[in-house]
GUKOLGU-444467 format. One record per atom (N, C-alpha, C): residue in one letter; atom name; x, z, y. Coordinates in Angstrom, 1 decimal. Example, Ala and Ser with C-alpha at 12.3 -4.5 7.8 and 13.67 -1.06 7.14 Angstrom:
{pt 'A', 'N', {13.2, 7.8, -5.7}}
{pt 'A', 'CA', {12.3, 7.8, -4.5}}
{pt 'A', 'C', {13.2, 7.8, -3.3}}
{pt 'S', 'N', {12.8, 7.1, -2.2}}
{pt 'S', 'CA', {13.7, 7.1, -1.1}}
{pt 'S', 'C', {12.9, 7.9, 0.0}}
END
This chain:
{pt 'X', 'N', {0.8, 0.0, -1.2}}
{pt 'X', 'CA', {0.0, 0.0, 0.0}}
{pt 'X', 'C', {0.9, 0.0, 1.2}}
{pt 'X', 'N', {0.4, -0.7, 1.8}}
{pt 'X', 'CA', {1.5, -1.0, 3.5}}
{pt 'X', 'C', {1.2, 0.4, 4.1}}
{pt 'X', 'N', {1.8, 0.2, 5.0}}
{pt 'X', 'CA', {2.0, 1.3, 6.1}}
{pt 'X', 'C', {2.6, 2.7, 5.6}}
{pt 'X', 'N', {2.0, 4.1, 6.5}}
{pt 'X', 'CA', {2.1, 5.6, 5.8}}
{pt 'X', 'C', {0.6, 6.0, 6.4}}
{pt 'X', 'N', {0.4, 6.5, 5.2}}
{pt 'X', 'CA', {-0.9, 7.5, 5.6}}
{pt 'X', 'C', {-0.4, 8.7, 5.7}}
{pt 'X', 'N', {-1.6, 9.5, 6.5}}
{pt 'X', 'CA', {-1.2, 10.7, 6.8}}
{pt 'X', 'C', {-1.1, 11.6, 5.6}}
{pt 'X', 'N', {-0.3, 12.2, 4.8}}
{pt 'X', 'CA', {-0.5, 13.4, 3.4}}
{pt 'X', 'C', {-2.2, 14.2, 3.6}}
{pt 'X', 'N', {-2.2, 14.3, 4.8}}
{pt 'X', 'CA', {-3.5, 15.8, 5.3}}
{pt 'X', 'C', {-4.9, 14.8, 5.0}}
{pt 'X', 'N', {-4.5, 13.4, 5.3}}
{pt 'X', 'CA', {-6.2, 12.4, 5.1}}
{pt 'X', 'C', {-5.9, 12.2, 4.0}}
{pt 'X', 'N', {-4.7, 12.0, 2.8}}
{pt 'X', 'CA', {-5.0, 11.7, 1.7}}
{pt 'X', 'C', {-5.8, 12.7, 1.1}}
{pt 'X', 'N', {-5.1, 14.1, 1.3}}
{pt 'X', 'CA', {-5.6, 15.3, 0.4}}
{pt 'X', 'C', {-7.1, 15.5, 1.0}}
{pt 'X', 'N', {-7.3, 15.1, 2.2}}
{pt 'X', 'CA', {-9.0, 15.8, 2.4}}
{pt 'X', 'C', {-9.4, 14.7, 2.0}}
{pt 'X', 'N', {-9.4, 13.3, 1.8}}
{pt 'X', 'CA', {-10.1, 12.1, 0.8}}
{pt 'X', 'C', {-10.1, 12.1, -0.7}}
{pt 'X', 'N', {-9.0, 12.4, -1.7}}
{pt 'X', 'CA', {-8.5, 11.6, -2.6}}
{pt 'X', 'C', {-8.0, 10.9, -2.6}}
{pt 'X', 'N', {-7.6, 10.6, -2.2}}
{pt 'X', 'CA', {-6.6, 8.9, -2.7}}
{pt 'X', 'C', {-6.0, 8.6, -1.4}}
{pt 'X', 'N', {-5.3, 7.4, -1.7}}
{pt 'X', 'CA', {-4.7, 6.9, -0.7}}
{pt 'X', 'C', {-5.1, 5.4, -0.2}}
{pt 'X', 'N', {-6.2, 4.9, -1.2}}
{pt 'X', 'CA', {-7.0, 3.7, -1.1}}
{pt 'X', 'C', {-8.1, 4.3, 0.0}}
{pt 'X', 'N', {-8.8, 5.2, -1.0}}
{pt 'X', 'CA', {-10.5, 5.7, -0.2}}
{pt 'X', 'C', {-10.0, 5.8, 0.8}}
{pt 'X', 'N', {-9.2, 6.6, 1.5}}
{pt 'X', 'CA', {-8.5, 7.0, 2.5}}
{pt 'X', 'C', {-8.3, 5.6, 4.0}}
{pt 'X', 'N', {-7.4, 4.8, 2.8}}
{pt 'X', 'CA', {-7.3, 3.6, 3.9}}
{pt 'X', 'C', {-8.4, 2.7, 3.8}}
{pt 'X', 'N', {-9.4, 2.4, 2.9}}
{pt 'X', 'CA', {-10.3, 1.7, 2.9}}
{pt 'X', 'C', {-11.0, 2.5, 4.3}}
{pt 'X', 'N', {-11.5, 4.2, 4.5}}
{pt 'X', 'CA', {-12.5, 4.3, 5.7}}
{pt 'X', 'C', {-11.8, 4.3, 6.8}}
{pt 'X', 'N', {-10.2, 4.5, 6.8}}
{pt 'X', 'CA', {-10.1, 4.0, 7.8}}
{pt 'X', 'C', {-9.8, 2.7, 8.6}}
{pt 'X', 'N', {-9.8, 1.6, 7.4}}
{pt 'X', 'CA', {-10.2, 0.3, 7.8}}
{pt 'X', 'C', {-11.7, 0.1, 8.3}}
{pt 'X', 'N', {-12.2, 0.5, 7.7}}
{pt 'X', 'CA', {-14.3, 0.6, 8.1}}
{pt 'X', 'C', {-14.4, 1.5, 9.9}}
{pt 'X', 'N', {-13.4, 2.7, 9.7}}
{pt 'X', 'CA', {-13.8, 3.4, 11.1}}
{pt 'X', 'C', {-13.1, 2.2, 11.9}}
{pt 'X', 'N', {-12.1, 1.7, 12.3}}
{pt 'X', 'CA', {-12.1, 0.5, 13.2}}
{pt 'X', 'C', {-12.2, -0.7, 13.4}}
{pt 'X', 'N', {-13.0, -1.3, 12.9}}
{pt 'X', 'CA', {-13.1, -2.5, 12.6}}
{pt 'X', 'C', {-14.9, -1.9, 13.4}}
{pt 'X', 'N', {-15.1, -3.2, 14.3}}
{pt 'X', 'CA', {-15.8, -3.2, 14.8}}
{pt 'X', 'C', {-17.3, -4.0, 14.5}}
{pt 'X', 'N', {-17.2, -4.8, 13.3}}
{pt 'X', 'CA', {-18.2, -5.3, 12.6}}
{pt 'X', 'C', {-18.2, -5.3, 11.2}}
{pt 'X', 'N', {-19.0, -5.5, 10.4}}
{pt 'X', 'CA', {-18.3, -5.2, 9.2}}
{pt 'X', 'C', {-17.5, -6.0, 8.0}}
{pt 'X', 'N', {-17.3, -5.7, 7.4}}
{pt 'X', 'CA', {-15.7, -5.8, 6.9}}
{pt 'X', 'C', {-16.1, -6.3, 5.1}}
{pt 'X', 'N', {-15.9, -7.2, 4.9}}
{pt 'X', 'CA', {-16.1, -7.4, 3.3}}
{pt 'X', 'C', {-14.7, -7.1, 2.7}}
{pt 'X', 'N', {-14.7, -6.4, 0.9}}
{pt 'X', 'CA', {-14.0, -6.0, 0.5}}
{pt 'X', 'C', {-12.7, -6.7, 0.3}}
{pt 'X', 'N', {-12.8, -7.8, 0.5}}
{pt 'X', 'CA', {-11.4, -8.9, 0.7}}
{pt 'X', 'C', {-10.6, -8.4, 1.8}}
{pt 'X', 'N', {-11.5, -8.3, 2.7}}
{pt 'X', 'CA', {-11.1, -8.5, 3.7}}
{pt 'X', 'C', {-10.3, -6.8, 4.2}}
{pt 'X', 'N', {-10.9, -5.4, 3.3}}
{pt 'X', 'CA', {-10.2, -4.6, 3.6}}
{pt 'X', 'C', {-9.3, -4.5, 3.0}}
{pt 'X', 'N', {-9.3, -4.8, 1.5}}
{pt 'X', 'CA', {-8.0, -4.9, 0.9}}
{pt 'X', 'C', {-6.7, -6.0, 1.4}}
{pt 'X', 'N', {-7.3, -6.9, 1.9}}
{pt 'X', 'CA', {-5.8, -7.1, 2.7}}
{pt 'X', 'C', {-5.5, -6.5, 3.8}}
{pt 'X', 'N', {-6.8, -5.9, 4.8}}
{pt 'X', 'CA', {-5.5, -4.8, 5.6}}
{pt 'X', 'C', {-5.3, -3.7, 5.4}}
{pt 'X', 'N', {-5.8, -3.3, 4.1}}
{pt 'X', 'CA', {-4.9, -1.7, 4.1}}
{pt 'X', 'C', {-3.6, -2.1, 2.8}}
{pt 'X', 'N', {-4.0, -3.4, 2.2}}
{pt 'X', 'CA', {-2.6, -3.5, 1.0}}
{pt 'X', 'C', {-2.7, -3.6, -0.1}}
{pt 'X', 'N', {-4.1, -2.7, -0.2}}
{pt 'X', 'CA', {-4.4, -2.0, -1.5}}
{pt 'X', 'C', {-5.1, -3.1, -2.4}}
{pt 'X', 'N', {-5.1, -3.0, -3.5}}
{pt 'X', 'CA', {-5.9, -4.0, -4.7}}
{pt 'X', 'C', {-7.6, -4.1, -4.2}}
{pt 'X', 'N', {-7.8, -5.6, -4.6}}
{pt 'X', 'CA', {-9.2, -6.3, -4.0}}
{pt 'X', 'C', {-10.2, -4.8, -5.0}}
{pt 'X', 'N', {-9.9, -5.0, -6.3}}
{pt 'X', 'CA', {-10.8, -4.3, -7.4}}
{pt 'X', 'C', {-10.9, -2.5, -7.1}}
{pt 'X', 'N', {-9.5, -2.1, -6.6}}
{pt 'X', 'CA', {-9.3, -0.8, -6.4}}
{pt 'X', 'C', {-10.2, -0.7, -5.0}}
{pt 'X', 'N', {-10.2, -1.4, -4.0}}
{pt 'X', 'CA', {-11.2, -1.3, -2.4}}
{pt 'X', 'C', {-12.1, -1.6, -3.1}}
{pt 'X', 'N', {-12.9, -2.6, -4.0}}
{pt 'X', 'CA', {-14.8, -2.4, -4.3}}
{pt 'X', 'C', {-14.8, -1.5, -4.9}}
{pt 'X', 'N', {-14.0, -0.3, -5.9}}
{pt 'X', 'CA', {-14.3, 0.6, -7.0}}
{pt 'X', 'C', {-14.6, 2.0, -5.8}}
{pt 'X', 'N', {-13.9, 2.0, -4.5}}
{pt 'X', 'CA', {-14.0, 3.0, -3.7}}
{pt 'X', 'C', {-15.2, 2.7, -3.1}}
{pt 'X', 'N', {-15.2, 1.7, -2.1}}
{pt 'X', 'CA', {-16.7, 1.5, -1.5}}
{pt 'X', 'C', {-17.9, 1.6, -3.2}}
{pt 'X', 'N', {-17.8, 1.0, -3.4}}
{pt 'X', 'CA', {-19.2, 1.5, -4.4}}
{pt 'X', 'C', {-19.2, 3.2, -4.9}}
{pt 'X', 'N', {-18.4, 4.3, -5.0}}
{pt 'X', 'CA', {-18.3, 5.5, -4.9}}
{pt 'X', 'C', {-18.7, 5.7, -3.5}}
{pt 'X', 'N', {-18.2, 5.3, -2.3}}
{pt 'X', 'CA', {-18.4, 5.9, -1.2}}
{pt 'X', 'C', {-19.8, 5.6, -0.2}}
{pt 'X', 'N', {-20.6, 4.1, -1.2}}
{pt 'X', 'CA', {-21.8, 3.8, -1.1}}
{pt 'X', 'C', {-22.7, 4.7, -1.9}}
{pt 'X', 'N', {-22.5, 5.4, -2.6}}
{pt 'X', 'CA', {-23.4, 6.5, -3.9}}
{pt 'X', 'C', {-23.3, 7.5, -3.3}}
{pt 'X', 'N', {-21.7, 8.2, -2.4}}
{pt 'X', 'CA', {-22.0, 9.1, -1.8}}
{pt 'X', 'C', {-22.8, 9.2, -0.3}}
{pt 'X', 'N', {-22.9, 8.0, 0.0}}
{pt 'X', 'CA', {-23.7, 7.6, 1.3}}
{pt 'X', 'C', {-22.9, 8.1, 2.1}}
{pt 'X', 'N', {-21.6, 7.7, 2.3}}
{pt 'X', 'CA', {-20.8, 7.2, 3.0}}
{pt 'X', 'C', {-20.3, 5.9, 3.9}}
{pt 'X', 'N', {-21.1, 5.2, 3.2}}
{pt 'X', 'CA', {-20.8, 3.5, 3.7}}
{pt 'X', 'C', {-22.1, 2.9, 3.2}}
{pt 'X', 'N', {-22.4, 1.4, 3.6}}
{pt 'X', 'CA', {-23.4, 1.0, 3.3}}
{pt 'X', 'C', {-22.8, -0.4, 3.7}}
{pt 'X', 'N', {-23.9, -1.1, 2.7}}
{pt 'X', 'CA', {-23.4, -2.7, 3.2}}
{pt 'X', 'C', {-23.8, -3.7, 3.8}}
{pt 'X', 'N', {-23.7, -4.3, 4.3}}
{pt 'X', 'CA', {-24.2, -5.0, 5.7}}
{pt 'X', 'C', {-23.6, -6.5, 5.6}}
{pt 'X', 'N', {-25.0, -7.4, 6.1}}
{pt 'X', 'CA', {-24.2, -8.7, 6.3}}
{pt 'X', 'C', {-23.2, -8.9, 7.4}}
{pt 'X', 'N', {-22.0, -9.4, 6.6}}
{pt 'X', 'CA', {-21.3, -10.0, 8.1}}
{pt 'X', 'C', {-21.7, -11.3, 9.0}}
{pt 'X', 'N', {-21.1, -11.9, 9.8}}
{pt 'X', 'CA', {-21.7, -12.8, 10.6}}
{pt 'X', 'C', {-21.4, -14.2, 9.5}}
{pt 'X', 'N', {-20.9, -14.5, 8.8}}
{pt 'X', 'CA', {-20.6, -16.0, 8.0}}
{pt 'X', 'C', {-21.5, -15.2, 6.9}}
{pt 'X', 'N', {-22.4, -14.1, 6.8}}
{pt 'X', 'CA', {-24.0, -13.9, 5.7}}
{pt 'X', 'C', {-23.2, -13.7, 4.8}}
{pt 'X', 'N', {-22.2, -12.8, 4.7}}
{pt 'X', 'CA', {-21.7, -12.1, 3.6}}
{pt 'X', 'C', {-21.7, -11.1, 3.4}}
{pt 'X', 'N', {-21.6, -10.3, 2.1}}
{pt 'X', 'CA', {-21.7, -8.8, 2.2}}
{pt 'X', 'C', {-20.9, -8.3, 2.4}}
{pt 'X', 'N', {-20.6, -7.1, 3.4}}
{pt 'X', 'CA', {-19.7, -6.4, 4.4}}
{pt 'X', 'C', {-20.2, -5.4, 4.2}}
{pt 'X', 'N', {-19.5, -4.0, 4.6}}
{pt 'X', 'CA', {-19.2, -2.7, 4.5}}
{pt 'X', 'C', {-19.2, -2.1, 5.8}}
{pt 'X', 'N', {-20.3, -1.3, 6.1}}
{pt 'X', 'CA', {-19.9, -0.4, 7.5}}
{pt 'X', 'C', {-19.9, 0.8, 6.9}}
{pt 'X', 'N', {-19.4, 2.1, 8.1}}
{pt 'X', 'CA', {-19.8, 3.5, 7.6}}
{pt 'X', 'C', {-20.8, 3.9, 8.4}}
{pt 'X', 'N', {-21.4, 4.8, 7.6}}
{pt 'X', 'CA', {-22.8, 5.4, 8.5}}
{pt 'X', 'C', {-22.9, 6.3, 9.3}}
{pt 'X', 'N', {-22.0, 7.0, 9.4}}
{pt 'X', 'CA', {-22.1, 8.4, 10.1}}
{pt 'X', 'C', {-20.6, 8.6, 11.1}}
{pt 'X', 'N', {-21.6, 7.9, 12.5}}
{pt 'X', 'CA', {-20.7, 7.9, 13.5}}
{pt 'X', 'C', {-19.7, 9.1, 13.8}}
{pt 'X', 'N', {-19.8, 10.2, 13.2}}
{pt 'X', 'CA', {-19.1, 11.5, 13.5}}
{pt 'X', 'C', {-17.7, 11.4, 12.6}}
{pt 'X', 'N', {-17.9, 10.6, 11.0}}
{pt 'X', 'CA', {-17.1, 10.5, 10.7}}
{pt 'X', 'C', {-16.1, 9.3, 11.3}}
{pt 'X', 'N', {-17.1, 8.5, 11.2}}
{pt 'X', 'CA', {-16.0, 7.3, 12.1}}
{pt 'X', 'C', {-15.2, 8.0, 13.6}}
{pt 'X', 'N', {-15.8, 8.7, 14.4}}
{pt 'X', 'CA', {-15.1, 9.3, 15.3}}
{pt 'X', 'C', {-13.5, 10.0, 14.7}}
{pt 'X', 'N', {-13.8, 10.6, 13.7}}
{pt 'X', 'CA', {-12.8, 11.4, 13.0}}
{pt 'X', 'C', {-11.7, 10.3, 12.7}}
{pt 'X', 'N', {-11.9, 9.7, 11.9}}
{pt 'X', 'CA', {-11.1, 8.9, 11.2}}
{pt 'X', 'C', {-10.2, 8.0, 12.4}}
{pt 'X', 'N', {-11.4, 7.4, 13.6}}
{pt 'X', 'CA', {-10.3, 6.5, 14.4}}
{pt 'X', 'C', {-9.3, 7.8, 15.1}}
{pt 'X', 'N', {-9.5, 9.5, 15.6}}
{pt 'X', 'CA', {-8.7, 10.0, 15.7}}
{pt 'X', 'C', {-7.5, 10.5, 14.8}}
{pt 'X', 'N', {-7.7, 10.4, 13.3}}
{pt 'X', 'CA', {-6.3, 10.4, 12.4}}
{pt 'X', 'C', {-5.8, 8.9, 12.3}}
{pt 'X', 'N', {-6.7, 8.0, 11.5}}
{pt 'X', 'CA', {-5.7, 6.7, 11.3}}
{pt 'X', 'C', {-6.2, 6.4, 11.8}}
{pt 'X', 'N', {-4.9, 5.4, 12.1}}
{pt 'X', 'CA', {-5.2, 3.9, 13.2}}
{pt 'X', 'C', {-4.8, 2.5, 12.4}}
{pt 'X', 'N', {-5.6, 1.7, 12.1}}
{pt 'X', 'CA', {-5.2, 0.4, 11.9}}
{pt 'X', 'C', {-5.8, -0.4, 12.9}}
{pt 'X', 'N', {-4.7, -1.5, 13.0}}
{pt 'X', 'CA', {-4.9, -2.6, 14.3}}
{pt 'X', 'C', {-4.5, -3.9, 13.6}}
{pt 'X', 'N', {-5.5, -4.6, 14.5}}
{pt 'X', 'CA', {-5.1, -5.8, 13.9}}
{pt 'X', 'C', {-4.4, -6.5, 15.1}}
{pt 'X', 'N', {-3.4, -7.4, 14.3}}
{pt 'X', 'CA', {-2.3, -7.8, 15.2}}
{pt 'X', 'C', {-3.0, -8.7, 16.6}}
{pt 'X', 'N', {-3.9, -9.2, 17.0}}
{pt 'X', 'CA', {-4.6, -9.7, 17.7}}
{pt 'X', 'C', {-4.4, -8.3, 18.9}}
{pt 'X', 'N', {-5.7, -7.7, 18.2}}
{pt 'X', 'CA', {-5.9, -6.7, 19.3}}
{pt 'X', 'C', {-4.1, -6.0, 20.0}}
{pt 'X', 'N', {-3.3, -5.8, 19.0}}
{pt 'X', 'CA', {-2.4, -5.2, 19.2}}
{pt 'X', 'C', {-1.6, -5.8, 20.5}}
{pt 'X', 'N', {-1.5, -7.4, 20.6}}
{pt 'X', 'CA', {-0.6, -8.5, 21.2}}
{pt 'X', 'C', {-1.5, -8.0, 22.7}}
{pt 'X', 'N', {-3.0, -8.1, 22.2}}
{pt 'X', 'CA', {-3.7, -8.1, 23.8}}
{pt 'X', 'C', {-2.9, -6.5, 24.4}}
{pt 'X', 'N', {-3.3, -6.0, 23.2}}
{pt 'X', 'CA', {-2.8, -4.5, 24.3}}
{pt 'X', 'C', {-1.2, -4.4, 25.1}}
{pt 'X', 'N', {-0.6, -5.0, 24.2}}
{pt 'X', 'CA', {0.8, -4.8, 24.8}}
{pt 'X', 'C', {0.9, -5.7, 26.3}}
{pt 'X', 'N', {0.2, -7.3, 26.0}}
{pt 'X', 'CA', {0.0, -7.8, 27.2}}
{pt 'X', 'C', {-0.4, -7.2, 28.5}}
{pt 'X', 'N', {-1.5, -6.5, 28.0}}
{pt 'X', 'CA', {-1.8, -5.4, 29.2}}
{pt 'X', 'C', {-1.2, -5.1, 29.8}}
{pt 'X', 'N', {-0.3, -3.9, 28.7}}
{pt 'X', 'CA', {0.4, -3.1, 29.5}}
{pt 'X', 'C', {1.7, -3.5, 30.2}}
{pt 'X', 'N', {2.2, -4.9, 29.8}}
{pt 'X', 'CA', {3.4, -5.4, 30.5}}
{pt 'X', 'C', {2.6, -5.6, 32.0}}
{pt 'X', 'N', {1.6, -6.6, 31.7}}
{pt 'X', 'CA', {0.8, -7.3, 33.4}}
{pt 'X', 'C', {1.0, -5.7, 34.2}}
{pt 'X', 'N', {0.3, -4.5, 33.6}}
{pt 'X', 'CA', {0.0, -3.6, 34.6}}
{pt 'X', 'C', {1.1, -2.7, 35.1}}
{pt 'X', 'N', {2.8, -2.9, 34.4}}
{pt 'X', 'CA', {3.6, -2.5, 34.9}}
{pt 'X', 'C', {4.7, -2.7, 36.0}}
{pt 'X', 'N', {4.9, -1.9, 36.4}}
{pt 'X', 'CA', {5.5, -1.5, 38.2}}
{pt 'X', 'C', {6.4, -2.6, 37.7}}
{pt 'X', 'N', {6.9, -3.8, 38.4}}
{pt 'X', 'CA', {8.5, -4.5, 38.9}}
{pt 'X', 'C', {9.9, -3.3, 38.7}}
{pt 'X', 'N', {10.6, -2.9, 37.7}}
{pt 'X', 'CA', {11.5, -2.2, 38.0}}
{pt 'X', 'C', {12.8, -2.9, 39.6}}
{pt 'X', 'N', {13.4, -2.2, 40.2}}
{pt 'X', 'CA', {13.8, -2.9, 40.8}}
{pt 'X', 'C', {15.3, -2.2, 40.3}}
{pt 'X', 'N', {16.2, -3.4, 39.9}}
{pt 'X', 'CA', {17.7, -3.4, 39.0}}
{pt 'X', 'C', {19.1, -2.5, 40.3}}
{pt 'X', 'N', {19.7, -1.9, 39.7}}
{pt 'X', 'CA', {20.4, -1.0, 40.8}}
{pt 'X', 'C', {21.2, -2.4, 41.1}}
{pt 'X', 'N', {21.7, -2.8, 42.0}}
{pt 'X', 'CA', {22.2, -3.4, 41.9}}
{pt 'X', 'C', {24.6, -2.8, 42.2}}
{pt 'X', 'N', {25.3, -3.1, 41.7}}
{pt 'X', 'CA', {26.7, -2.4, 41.1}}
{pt 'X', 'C', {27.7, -2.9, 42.4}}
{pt 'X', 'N', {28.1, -2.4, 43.5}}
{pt 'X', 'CA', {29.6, -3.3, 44.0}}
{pt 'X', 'C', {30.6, -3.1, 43.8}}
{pt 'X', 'N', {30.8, -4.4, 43.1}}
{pt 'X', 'CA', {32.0, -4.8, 41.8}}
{pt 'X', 'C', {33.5, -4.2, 42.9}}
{pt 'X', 'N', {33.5, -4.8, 44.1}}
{pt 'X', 'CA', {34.5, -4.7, 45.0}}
{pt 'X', 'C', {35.1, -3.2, 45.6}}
{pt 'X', 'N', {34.4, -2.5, 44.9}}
{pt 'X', 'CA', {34.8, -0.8, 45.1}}
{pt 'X', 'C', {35.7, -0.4, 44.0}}
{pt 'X', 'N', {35.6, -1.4, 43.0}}
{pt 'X', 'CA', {36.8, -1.2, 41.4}}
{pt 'X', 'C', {37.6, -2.0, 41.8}}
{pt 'X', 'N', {38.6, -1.4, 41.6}}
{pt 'X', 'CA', {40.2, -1.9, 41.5}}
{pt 'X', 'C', {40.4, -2.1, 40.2}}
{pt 'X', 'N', {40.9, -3.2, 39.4}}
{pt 'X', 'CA', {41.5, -3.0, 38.5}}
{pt 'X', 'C', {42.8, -2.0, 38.4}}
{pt 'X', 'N', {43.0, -1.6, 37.0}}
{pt 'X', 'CA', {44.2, -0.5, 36.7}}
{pt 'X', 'C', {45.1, -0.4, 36.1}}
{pt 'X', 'N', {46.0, -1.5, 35.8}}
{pt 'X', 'CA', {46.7, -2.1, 33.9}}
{pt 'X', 'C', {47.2, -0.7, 33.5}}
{pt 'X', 'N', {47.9, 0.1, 34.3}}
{pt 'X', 'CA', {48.3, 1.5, 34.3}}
{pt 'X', 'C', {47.7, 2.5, 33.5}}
{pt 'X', 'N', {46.0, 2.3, 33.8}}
{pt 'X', 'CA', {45.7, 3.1, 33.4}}
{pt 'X', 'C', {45.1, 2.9, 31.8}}
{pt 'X', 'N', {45.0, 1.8, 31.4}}
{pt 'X', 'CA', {45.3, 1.5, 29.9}}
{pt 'X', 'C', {46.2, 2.1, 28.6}}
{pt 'X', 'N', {45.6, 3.4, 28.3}}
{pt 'X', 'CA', {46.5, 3.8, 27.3}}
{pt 'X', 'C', {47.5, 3.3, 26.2}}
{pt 'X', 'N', {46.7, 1.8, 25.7}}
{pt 'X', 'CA', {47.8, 1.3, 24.8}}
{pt 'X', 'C', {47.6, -0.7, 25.4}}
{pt 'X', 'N', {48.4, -0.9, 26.3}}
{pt 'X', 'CA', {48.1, -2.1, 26.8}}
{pt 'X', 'C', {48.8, -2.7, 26.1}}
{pt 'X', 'N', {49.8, -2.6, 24.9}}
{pt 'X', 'CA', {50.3, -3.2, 24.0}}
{pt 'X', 'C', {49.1, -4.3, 23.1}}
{pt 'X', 'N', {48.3, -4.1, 22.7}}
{pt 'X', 'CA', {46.9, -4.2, 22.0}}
{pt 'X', 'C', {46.2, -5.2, 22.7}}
{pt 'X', 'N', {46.2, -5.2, 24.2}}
{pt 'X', 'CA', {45.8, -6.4, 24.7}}
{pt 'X', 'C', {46.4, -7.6, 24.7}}
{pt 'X', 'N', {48.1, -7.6, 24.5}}
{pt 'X', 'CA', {48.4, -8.5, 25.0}}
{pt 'X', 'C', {48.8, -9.5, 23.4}}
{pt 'X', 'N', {48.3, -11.1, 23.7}}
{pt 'X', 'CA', {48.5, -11.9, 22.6}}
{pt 'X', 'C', {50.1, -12.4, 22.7}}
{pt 'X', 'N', {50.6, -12.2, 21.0}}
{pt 'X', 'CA', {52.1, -12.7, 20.6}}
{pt 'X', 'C', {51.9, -13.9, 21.1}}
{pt 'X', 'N', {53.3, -14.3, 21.6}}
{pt 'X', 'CA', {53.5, -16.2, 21.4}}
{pt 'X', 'C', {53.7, -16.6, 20.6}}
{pt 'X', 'N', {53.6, -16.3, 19.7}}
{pt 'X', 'CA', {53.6, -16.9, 18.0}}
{pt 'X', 'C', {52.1, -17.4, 17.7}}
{pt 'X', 'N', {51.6, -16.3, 18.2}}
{pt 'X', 'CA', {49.6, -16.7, 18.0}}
{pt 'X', 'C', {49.2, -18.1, 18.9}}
{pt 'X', 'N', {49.8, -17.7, 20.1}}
{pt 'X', 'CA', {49.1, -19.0, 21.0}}
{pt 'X', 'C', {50.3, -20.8, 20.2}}
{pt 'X', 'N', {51.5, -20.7, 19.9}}
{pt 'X', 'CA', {51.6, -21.5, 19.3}}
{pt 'X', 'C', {51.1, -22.2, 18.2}}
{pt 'X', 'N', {50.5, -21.2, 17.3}}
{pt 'X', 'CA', {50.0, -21.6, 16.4}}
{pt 'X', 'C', {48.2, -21.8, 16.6}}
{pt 'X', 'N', {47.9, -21.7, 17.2}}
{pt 'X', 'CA', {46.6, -21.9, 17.5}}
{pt 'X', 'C', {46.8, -23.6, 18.6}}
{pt 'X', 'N', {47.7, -23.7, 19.4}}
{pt 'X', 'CA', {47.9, -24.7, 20.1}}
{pt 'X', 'C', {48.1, -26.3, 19.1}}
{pt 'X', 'N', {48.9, -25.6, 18.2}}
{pt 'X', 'CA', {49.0, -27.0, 17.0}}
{pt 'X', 'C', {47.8, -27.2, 15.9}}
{pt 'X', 'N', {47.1, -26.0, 16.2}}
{pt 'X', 'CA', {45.9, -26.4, 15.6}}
{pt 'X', 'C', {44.3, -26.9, 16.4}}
{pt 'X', 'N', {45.2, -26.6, 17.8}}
{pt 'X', 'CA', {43.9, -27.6, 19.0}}
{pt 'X', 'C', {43.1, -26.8, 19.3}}
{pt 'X', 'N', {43.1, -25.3, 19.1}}
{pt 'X', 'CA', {42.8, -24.1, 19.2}}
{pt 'X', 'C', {42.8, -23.9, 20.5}}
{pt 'X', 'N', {41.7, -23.1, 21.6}}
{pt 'X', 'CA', {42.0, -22.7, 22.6}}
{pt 'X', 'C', {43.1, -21.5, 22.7}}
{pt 'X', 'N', {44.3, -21.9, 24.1}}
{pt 'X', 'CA', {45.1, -20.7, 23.8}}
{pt 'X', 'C', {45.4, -19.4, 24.7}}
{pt 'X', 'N', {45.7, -18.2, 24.9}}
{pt 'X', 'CA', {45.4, -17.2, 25.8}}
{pt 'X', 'C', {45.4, -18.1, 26.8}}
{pt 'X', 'N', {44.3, -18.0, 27.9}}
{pt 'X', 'CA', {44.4, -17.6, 29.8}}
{pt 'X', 'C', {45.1, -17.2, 30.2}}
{pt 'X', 'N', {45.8, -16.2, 29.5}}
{pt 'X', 'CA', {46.6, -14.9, 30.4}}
{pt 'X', 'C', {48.3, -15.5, 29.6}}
{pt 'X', 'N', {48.8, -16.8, 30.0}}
{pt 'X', 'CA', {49.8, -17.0, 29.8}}
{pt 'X', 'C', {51.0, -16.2, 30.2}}
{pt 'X', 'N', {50.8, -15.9, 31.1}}
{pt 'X', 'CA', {51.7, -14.9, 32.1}}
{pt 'X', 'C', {51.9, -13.4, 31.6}}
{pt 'X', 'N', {51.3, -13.3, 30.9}}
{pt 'X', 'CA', {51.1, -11.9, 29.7}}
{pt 'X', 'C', {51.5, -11.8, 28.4}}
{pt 'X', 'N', {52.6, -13.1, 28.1}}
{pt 'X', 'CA', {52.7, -13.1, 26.9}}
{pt 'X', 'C', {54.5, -12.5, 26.6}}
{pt 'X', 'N', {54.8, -11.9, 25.5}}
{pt 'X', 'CA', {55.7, -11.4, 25.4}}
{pt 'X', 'C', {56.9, -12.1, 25.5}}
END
């Protein structure tokens, strides 16, 4: 099963299907046929109808046409759906892209510090092992006969 559920909703549900199947049903805003919740909570097509038909007997859920006149799954008791959208959250990646767009549109312009470079001196001095920077002329030879770019810093070489 994708994601993590919470340990506290599996133990006060049973399982970790029943669990994600209602809270697939608490957010999903119309209803949901069993295909359709078993691919977004993960879980097996057979394992999500064996839960909803338990959770329809306990009159927990009920089934409802969806809009293509299929049979779909809502829950009935808005108090639990309250509950459930406050422990799990499943989103569907749609809604998720709109929300993030939101919140980029609605945020402030940071404005970048801007650094003056002209206040740093360079410091070769203060280079603990300036040995380490500088390339052998053995290297830039051998890279020169192979057409290789060779150090910039000719003037630095040993």
């Amino acid at each position: 099963m994708e994601g993590r559920i919470d340990p506290g909703i599996v133990a006060l549900f049973g399982s970790e299907t029943r669990a994600a199947t209602l809270g697939a049903l608490a957010s999903a805003g119309q209803p949901l046929t069993a295909y359709r919740i078993a691919r977004i909570t993960g879980a097996q097509v057979v394992k999500t109808v064996t839960e909803l038909r338990r959770l329809e007997r306990a009159g927990f859920v009920a089934e409802a046409p969806t809009d293509r006149e299929r049979t779909g799954w809502v829950l009935v008791d808005p108090r639990l759906r309250d509950f459930l959208r406050r422990r799990v959250r499943i989103v569907w990646s749609v809604d998720w892209d709109r929300a993030v767009e939101g919140r980029i549109r609605s945020r402030k312009p940071q404005l970048r510090p801007r650094i003056d470079l002209s206040r740093f001196v360079p410091n070769p001095r203060g280079v603990p092992n300036p040995d380490e920077f500088v390339r052998a002329a053995d290297k830039d030879r051998i890279l020169s006969r192979l057409g290789l770019p060779v150090s910039r810093r000719s003037k630095t070489r040993r």
